[in-house]
N, C-alpha and C positions, 0 to 999 in steps of 0.2 A: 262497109261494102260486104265482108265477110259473111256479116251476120245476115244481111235483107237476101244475099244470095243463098245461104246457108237453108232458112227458112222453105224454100219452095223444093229442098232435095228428099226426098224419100229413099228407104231404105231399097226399096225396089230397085234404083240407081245402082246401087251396089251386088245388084244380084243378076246383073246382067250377064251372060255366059257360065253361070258359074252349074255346075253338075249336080244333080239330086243326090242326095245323101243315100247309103247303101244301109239298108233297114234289117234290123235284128227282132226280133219278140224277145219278151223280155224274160220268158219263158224257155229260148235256148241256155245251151249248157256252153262253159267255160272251152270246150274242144269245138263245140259248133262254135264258137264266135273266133276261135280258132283257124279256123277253115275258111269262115267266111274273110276273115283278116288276109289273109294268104292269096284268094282270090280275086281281094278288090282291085285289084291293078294298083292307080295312082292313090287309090283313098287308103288313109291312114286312119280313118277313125269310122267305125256303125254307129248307127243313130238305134238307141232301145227304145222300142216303142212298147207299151204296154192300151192294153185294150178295156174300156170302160165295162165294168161287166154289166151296167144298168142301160147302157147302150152301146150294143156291142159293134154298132156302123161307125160308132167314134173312135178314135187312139190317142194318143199324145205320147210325144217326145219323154221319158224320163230319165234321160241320159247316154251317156256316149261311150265306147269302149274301144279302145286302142292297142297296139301289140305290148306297150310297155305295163299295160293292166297286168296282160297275160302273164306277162315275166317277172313282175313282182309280186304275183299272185303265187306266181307256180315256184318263187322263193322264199317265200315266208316258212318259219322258223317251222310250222305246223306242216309245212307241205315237201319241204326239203326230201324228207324219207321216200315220198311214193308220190311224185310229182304228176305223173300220168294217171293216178288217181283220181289227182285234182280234178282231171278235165273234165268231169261226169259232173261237180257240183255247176250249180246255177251259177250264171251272171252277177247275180244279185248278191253274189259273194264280194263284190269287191266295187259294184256301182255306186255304190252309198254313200263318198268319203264321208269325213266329220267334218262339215264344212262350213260359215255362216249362211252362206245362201245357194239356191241353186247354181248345179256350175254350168246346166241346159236353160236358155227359154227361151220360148216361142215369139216373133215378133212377127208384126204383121207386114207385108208391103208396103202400107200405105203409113205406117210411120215414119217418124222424121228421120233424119242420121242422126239428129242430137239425142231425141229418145233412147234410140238404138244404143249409141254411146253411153249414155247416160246407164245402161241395163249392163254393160261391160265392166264399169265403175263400181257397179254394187256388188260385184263378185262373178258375174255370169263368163264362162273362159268360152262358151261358145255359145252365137244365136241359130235358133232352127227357124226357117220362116219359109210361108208356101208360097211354091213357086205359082206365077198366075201368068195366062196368056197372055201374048201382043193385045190382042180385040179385046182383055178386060183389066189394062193398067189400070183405071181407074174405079173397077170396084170387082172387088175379089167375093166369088160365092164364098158361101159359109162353110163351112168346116167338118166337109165329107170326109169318109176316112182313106176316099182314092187317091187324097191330094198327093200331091207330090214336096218336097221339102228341097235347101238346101240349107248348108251350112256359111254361117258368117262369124269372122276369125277377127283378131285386134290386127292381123295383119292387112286385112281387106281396108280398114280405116286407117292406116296407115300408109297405104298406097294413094287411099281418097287424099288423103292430106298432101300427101307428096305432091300431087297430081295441080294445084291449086296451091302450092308453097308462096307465091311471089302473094297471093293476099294478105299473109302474117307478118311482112317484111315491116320491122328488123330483126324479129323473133329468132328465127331458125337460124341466122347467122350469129348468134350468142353461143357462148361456149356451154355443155354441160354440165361444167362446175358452177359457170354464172347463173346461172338455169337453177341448182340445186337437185341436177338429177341423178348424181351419182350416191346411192344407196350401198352403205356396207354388205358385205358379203358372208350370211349367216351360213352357205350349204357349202361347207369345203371340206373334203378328204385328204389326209397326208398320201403321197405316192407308193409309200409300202405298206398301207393299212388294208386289210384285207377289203374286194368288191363289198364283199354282202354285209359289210358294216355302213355300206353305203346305200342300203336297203330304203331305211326311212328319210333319207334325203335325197333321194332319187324320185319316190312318192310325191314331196314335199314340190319340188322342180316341175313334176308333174302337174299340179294343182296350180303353183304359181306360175307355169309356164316358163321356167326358166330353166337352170342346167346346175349340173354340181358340180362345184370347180376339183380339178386337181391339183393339188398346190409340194412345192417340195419342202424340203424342214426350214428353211430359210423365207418362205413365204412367194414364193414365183410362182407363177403362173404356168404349170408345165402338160397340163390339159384338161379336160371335160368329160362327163359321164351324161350328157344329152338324151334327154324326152324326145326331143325333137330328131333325133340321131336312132334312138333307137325303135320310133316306132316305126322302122323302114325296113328294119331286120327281121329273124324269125325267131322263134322260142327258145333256138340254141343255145343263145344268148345269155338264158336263163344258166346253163353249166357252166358258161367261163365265169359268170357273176359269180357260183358258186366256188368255183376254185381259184380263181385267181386277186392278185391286188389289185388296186385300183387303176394303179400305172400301168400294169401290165392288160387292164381291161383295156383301157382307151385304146393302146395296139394294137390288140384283139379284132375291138368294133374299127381300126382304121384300117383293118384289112379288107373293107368295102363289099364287106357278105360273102368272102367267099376267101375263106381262109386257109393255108396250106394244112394240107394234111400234118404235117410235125407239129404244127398248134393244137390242131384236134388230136395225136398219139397224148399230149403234153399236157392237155384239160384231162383227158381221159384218166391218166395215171395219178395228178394229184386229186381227181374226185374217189378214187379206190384207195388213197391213201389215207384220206377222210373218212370212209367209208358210205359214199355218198350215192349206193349201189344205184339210186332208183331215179338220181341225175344223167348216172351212164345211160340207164333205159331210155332215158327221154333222148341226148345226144344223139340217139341210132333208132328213132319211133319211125313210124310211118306213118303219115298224114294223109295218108290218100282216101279218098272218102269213096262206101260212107263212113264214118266218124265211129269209134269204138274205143273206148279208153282202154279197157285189155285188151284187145287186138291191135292198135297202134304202135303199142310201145315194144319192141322187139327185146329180147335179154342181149344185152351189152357184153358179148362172150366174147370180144374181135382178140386177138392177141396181141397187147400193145405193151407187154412187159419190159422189152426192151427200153420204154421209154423214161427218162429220168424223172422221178418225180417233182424233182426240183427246176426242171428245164422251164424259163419261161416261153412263151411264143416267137423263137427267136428271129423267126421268119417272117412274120407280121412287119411292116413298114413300123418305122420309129414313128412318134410323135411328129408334125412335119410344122416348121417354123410356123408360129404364129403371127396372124397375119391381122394388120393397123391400118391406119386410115390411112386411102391411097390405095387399098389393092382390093379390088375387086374383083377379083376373079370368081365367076358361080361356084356354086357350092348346093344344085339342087336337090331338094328329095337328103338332104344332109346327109350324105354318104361318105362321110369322113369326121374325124373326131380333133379338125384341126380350129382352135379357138378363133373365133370373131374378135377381134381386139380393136379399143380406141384409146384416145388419153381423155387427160382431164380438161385441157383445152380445146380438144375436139367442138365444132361447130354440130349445132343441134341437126341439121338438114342434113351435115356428113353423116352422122350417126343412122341416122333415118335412111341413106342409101343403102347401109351397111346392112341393118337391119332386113330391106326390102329384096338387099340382089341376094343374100345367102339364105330369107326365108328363118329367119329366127325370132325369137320375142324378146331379146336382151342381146346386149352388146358387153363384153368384158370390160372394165377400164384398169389400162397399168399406165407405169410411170415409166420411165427412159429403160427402167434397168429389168422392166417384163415382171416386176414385186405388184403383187395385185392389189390394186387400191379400192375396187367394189366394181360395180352394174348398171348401167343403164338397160331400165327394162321399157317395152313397147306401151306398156299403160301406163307409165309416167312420159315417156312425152307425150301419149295422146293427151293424156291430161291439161300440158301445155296447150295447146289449141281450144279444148275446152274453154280455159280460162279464158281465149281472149275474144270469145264470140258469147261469154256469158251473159 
C-alpha cells in the first residue's frame, strides 16, 4: 500500500507553503552575503545563483551559503590576522567544498518524492526546485530566469514520513540499535581543547549535517558545537571560536545571542593576549550597510584591561541537562547548545519525533550513564523507509 500510494506523490506535495529561497549572485562578496545573512529573517541559508553568460535570461542554483560559512571562513588559519579583510573576497572562496557530488540540485515539481529522495542519497544536503502556480500544478513553464525557487531539506521528508508512519508498521517501532542506525561518532572535541581546533570538524558537521560532540576525558557527553545552532548567530561568533575552548564555547553560543558583557570584556582580553588584534576589530565592526570591509571594522580600542585573561564566560548559562527521549520540549531556530539525546533502545518513530520537534538532522545516542555511544542521523532513517517501498 506504501508503495502504489507513494507513487502518485510529487515533490510539489512537499513544497507546499514553504518560502522562496533569498537569492545571492554569485558574484557578491563574503561581507555582502554577510549582510544579506543578517537580514534574512527566518532564513538561514542564500541560494547562489550564477548566470549563463551564453544566455544571460538563464541562471542556476550553484550553491548555498549560511552564517557558519561566514565563520569558518573568517577563521581559517590564513584570515585569523585581518578577518574584516576577509569580507572583500568572493563567495566563491568557500562555496566549492571537496565533495563527491553536488551538495545543491535542482529538482523539478513534477518529480516523484522517491526521485527527490533518491537525489538526497547521493550526496545532495539540499534540493532547489521552482516554485509553480495553483492553475499550473500540472505542467510547469520552462525555465525562465524570473522563476521563483524554494528550498527542500532531509528534514521536509522526514516530516512526509512522520505524517504517514502507521503505513511502515512494525518498522518505526523497532529500536535504533535493531535497525543498525546507530553510527559511531568520528567529530568529537575534548572540553578543554581549544574552539578553533574544532575548525575542521565543525566544516565536516556542516557538509554531513550533523554537530560536533563535546565530550569530557572520560567520554560523556557534555555538549555540541552545532551547524545547525550556529547558523542563527552572527559573525561574533567567529572571536569566542577564536579565543576560547570548546566547553567554554558551547556556554558562550548557550547564551542565546545575546551575551553578558563580562563574556565579551573576557573574549576581548584573551584574543590580545593571543595577539588576535584583527578578531577584536571584527568583535566591535559595524555592519550597517552599505557594506565596506575598511569601514565596517572599527579599531577595537574599548578599555577592557581590567579583564582577566584567563576569566572564562562566567556569566553565560552552564551547559543545561541533557535532554532523552520523553522530553520534548521545542527548541526552534536552535537557540541553545543543549544536546538532543536518545539511547540505544530508543524506538525509530521516538527518534524521528525528536528529530522533527527540535529541528535537527541527528539525534545523539548515550547509555544510562550520558558515555556517548554514537548518532542517529536524519539520512539514515530516511533510508529505512526507502528500503521498504523499494
Amino acid at each position: 500500500m506504501a508503495v502504489s500510494w507513494l507513487q502518485d506523490r510529487e515533490v510539489a506535495d512537499l513544497c507546499i507553503g514553504k518560502p522562496p529561497t533569498r537569492p545571492i549572485p554569485l558574484s557578491a562578496t563574503v561581507g555582502e552575503a554577510l549582510l544579506a545573512l543578517r537580514s534574512a529573517g527566518a532564513a538561514d541559508r542564500l541560494a547562489v545563483w550564477a548566470t549563463d553568460r551564453a544566455a544571460p535570461e538563464r541562471r542556476a542554483c550553484v550553491g548555498k551559503v549560511c552564517m557558519v560559512d561566514v565563520i569558518c571562513y573568517l577563521c581559517a588559519k590564513e584570515n585569523l590576522d585581518a578577518p574584516c579583510a576577509a569580507l572583500g573576497a568572493p563567495v566563491s572562496a568557500f562555496l566549492f567544498p571537496k565533495a563527491a557530488a553536488p551538495l545543491v540540485r535542482r529538482v523539478e515539481p513534477s518529480s516523484s518524492i522517491l526521485e527527490a529522495l533518491d537525489a538526497i542519497f547521493e550526496g545532495a544536503q539540499s534540493l532547489v526546485v521552482p516554485i509553480r502556480a495553483a492553475a499550473s500544478r500540472r505542467k510547469l513553464a520552462g525555465g525562465g530566469g524570473s522563476a521563483e525557487f524554494c528550498w527542500l531539506t532531509q528534514e521536509d521528508f522526514l516530516r512526509f514520513f512522520l505524517n504517514s508512519i502507521a503505513l511502515f508498521s512494525p518498522v518505526p517501532a523497532l529500536s535504533v540499535s535493531d535497525l543498525g542506525l546507530v553510527r559511531p561518532t568520528a567529530l568529537t572535541v575534548r572540553h578543554q581543547d581549544p574552539a578553533l581546533s574544532a575548525l575542521p570538524l565543525i566544516r565536516a558537521a556542516l557538509t554531513e549535517q550533523t554537530s560536533v560532540a563535546v565530550i569530557s576525558n572520560n567520554g560523556h557527553l557534555v555538549g555540541e558545537i552545532s551547524p545547525s545552532t550556529l547558523a542563527h548567530l552572527d559573525e561574533r561568533v567567529a572571536a569566542g571560536l577564536a579565543a576560547l575552548s570548546a566547553g567554554e564555547l558551547t556556554a558562550y553560543i548557550d547564551c542565546s545571542g545575546t551575551p553578558p558583557e563580562s563574556a565579551t570584556r573576557s573574549i576581548r582580553a584573551r584574543l590580545r593576549e593571543k595577539g588576535l588584534l584583527g578578531m577584536l576589530e571584527l568583535l566591535e565592526a559595524d555592519f550597517s550597510p552599505p557594506f565596506s570591509p575598511a569601514s565596517s571594522c572599527s579599531s577595537s580600542s574599548s578599555s577592557d584591561d581590567e579583564s582577566s585573561p584567563s576569566a572564562a564566560p562566567s556569566n553565560c548559562r552552564r551547559p543545561r541537562r541533557l535532554r532523552s527521549v520523553g522530553s520534548y520540549s521545542a527548541r526552534m531556530g536552535r537557540q541553545s547548545e543543549e544536546a538532543i539525546v536518545c539511547h540505544p533502545w530508543s524506538s525509530l518513530v521516538a527518534v524521528m519525533i525528536q528529530a522533527s520537534t527540535h529541528r535537527v538532522g541527528y539525534v545523539w545516542v548515550v547509555d544510562d550513564d550520558y558515555f556517548l555511544v554514537g548518532m542517529v542521523t536524519l539520512s539514515d532513517m530516511l533510508k529505512v523507509f526507502r528500503k521498504q517501498i523499494a
